[in-house]
C-alpha positions in Angstrom: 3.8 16.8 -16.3 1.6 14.0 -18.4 5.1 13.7 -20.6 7.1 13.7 -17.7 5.9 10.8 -16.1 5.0 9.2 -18.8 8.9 9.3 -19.5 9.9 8.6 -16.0 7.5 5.7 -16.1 8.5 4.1 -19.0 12.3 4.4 -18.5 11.9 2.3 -16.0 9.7 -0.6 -17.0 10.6 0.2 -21.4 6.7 1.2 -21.5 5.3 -2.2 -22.0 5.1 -3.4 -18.8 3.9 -0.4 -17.4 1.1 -0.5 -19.9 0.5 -3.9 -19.2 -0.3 -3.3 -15.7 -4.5 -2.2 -16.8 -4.8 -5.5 -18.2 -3.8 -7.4 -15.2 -6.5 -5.5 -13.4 -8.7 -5.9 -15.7 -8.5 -9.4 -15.8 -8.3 -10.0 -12.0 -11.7 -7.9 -11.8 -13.1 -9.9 -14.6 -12.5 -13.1 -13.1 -13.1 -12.0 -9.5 -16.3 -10.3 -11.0 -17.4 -13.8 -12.5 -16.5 -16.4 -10.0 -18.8 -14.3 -7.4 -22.1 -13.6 -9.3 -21.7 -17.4 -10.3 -20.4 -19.4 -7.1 -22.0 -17.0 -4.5 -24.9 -15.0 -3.4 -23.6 -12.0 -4.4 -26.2 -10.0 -6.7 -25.4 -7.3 -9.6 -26.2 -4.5 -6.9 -23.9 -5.9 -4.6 -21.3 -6.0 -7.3 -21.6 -2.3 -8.2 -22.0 -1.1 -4.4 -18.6 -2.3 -4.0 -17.1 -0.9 -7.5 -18.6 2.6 -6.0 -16.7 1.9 -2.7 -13.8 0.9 -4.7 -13.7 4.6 -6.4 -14.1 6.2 -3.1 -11.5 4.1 -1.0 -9.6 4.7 -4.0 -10.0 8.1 -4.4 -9.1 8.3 -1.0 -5.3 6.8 -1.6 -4.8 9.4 -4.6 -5.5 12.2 -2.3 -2.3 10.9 -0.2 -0.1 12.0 -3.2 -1.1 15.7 -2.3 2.0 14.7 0.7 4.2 13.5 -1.9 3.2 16.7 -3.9 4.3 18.9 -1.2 7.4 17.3 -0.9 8.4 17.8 -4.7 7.4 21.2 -4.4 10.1 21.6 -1.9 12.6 19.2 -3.6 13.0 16.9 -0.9 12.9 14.0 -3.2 16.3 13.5 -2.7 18.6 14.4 -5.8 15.0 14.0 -8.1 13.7 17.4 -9.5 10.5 17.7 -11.3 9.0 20.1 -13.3 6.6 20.8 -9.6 9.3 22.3 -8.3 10.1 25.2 -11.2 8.6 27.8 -9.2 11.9 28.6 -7.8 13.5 29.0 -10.8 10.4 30.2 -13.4 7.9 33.1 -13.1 5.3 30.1 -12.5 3.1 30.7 -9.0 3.3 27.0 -6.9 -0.6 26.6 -6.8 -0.8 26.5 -10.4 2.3 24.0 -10.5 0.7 21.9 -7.6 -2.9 21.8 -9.4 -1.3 20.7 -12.3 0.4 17.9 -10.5 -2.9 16.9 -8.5 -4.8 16.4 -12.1 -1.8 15.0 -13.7 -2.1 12.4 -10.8 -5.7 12.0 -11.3 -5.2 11.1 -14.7 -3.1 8.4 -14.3 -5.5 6.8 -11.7 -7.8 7.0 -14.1 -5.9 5.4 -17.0 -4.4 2.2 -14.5 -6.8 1.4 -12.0 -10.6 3.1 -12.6 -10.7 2.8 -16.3 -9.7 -0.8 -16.5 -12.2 -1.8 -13.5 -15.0 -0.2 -14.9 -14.3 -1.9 -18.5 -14.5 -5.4 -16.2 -17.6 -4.7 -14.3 -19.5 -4.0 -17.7 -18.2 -6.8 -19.6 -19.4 -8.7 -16.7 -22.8 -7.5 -15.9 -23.5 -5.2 -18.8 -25.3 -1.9 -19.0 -27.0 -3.0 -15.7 -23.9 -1.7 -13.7 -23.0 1.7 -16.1 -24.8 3.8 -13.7 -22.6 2.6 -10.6 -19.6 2.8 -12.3 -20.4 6.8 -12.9 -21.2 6.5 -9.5 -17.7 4.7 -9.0 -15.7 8.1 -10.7 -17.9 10.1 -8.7 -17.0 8.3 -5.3 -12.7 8.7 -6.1 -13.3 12.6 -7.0 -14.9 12.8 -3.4 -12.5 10.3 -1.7 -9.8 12.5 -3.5 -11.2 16.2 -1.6 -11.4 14.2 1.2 -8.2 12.9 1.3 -6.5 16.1 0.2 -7.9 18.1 2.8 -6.9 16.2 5.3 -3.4 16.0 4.1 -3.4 20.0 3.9 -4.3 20.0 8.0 -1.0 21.0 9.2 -0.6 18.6 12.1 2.1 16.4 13.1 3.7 14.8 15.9 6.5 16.2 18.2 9.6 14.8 16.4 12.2 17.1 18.3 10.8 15.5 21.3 9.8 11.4 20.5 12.8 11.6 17.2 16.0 12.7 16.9 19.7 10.6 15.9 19.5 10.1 19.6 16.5 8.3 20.4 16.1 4.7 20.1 19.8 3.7 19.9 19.0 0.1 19.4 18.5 1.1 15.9 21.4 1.3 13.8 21.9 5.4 12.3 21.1 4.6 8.8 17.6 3.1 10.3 17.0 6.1 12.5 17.5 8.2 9.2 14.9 6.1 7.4 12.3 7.3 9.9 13.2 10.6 10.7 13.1 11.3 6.6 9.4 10.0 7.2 9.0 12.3 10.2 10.2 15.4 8.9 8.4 15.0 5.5 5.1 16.5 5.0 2.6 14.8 7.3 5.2 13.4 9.1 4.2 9.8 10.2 1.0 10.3 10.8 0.7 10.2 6.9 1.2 6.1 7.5 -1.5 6.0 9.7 -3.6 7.9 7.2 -2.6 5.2 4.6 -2.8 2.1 6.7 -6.7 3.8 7.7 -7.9 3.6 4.2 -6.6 0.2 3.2 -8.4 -0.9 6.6 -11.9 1.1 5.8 -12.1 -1.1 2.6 -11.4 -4.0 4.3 -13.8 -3.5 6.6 -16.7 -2.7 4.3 -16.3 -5.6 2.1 -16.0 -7.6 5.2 -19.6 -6.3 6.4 -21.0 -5.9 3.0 -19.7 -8.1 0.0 -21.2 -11.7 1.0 -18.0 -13.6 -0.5 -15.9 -12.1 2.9 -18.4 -13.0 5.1 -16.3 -16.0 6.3 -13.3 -13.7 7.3 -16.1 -12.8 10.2 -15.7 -16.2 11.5 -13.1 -15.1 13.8 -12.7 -11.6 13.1 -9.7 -11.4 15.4 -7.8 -13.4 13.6 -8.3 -12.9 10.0 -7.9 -9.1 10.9 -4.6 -10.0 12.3 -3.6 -11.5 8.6 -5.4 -8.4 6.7 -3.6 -5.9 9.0 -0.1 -7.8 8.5 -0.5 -7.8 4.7 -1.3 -4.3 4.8 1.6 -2.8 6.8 3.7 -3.3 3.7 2.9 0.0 3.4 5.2 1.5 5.6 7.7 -0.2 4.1 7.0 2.0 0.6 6.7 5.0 2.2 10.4 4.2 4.2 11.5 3.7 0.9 10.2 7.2 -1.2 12.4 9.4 0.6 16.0 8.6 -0.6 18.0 6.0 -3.0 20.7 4.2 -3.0 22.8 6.6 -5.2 22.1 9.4 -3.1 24.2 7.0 -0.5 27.7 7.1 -3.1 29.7 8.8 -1.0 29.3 6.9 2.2 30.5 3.3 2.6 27.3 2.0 1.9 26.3 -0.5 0.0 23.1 -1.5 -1.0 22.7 -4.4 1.2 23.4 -2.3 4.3 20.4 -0.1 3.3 18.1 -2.5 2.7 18.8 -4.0 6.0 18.1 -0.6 7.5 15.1 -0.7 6.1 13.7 -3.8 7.3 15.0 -2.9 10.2 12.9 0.6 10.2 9.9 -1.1 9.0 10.1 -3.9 11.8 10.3 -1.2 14.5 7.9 1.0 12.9 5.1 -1.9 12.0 5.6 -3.5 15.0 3.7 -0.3 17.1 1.4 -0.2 14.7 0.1 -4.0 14.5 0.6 -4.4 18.3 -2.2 -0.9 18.5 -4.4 -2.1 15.6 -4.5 -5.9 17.1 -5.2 -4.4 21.0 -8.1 -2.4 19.5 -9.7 -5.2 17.7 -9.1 -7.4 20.5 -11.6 -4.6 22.1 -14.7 -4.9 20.0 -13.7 -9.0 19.2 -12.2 -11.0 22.0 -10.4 -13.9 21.2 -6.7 -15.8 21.0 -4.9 -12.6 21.5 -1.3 -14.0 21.6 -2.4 -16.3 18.3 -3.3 -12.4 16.6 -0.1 -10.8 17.4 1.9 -13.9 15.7 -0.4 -14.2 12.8 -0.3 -10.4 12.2 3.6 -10.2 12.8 4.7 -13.1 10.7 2.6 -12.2 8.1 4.0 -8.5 7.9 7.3 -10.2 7.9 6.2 -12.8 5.2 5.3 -9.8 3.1 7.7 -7.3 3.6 10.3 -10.0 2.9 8.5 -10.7 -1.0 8.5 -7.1 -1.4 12.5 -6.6 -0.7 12.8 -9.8 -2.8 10.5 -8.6 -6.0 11.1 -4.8 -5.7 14.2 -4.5 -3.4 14.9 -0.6 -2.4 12.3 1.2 -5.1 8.6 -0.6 -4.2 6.5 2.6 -5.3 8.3 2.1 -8.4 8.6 -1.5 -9.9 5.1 -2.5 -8.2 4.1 -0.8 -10.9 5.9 -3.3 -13.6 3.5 -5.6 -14.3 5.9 -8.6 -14.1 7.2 -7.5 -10.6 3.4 -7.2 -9.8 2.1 -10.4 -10.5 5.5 -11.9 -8.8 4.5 -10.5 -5.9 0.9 -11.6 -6.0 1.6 -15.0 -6.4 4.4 -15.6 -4.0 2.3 -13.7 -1.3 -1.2 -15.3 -1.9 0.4 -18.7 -2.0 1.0 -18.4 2.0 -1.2 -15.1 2.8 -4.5 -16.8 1.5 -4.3 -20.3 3.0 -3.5 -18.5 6.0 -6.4 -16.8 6.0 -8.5 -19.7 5.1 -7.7 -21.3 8.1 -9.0 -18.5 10.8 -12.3 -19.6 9.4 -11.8 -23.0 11.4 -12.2 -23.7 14.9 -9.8 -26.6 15.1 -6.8 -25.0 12.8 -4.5 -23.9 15.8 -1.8 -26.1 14.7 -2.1 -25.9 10.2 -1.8 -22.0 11.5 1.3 -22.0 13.6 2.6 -24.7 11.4 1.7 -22.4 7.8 3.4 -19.1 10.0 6.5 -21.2 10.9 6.9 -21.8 7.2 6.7 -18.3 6.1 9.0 -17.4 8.8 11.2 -19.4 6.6 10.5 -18.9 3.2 10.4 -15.0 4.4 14.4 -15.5 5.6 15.3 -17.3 2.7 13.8 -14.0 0.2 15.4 -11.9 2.2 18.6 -13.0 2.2 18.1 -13.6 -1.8 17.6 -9.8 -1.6 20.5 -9.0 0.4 22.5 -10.6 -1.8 21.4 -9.7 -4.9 
């Protein structure tokens, strides 16, 4: 399995890229790493706290593949077949297939995000932080049980009843079909409520415990607002695992009608989503509510637009090409971050809604780059 996604991996991005992708981290933690315990409060202990937080949270997001895993044992990849699912053919039981697959998995976490972290924190700090970052592999083998038993609790939401080809009929079919593949795969959508929960827990610890973040508690409303649009890119990846645009050949489809279904599933699915997550903060942190719900929906627009621009119909794929990557964490960061700068200001009402009505622009123009690619 270790040679079949190596293959898979590198057929895509010619192996280089892919391999490039640890030292981009690396680097990014290094610098990040530096510029804090030298132009901030934050102390060694600090640093490592949130390198063992990183593992967990972490830890916590590989666990999520044990969905995915699921679904390839039951070949409803679309037309992809991987060795996971040979128990139907070979004398090989599916628990031993699906444990090989979990530590296949593990390994490549390892290899692209822990290993190059914890080579980052160490050049940074030294041998004063080699205990947390044992403490840091520890954390993501937790975070991973954690995260896999919760994926293995068989609950889900009544599809027949709330989805079907017959419900919401503003959408158009191919957009139903997006969300119904999400719906009827294993756990169903509340596996993007799962996802969108972890990215969110380690936002909100760094938030409360990394001093560097403590001005996105300025006005937690808002800068939550930008955080929580960022993250619902998400749900775009996971509308995009289930099928491809081959598997579409004998249909009159094209690719720019999917990818417009798409966006069209991932507006209508992150738009219940942000408006729930945006109510409940407004709960525990009163403030401009209406100014929240633009912030967080532009800036799920904004990033969902760079995604279909950089990475078009296959995100959980070319994000991990280095080059597509770092395209995406530029063009993101140059509106996302300056957003976020400004919640920290009482007086910023009109940079904001000017900076949003920018990125509703810019985020029209990438998309119809991508739709017409």
């Amino acid at each position: 399995m270790v040679i079949e996604e190596w293959r898979t991996q590198s057929e895509l991005y010619r192996g280089r890229n892919l391999a490039l992708l640890p030292a981009i981290i690396f680097l990014i933690t290094l610098a990040g790493t530096w510029a804090a315990l030298n132009y901030s409060d934050t102390s060694i202990v600090e640093i490592t706290a949130l390198t063992t937080a990183f593992g967990f949270f972490t830890g916590l997001a590989a666990g999520a593949i044990n969905f995915s895993g699921k679904d390839a044992l039951e070949n409803v990849l679309g037309s992809t077949s991987f060795i996971i699912y040979s128990s139907r053919t070979l004398p090989v039981k599916e628990t031993t297939l699906f444990t090989s697959f979990v530590i296949k998995d593990v390994i490549y976490y390892f290899s692209l995000y822990l290993l190059p972290v914890a080579a980052a924190i160490i050049v940074v700090t030294g041998y004063a932080a080699l205990n947390y970052v044992i403490f840091m592999f520890a954390a993501f083998i937790l975070g991973l049980l954690l995260s896999m038993a919760v994926a293995q609790v068989p609950i889900n939401l009544p599809r027949k009843k709330l989805l079907n080809y017959r419900s919401a009929k503003s959408l158009t079919p191919l957009t139903r079909k997006s969300i119904l593949d999400i719906s009827r795969s294993s756990g169903g959508l509340l596996k993007i409520v799962f996802s969108f929960s972890i990215l969110l827990g380690f936002y909100w610890y760094v938030v409360f415990n990394f001093p560097a973040a403590e001005y996105l508690l300025f006005n937690p409303l808002l800068s939550f607002a930008v955080i929580s649009g960022m993250m619902s890119v998400t749900v775009y990846n996971w509308l995009n695992t289930y099928d491809k645009l081959e598997d579409y050949n004998y249909l009159p489809v094209n690719r720019e009608k999917l990818l417009k279904s798409k966006i069209q599933a991932f507006k209508a699915s992150a738009l219940l989503i942000l408006t729930g997550l945006i109510l409940a903060s407004y709960y525990f942190y009163p403030g401009n509510l209406l100014l929240a719900f633009i912030l967080a929906y532009v800036t799920a627009y904004y990033t969902v637009a760079v995604t279909a621009y950089t990475a078009g119909l296959n995100p959980n794929e070319k994000m991990m090409d280095s080059k597509t990557f770092m395209k995406f964490l530029v063009i993101t960061n140059l509106a996302v971050i300056p957003l976020l700068a400004l919640t920290a200001f009482a007086h910023s009402l009109n940079y904001m809604l000017a900076l949003t009505a920018a990125m509703l622009l810019i985020g029209r123009f990438l998309l119809w780059r991508a739709f017409s690619k």
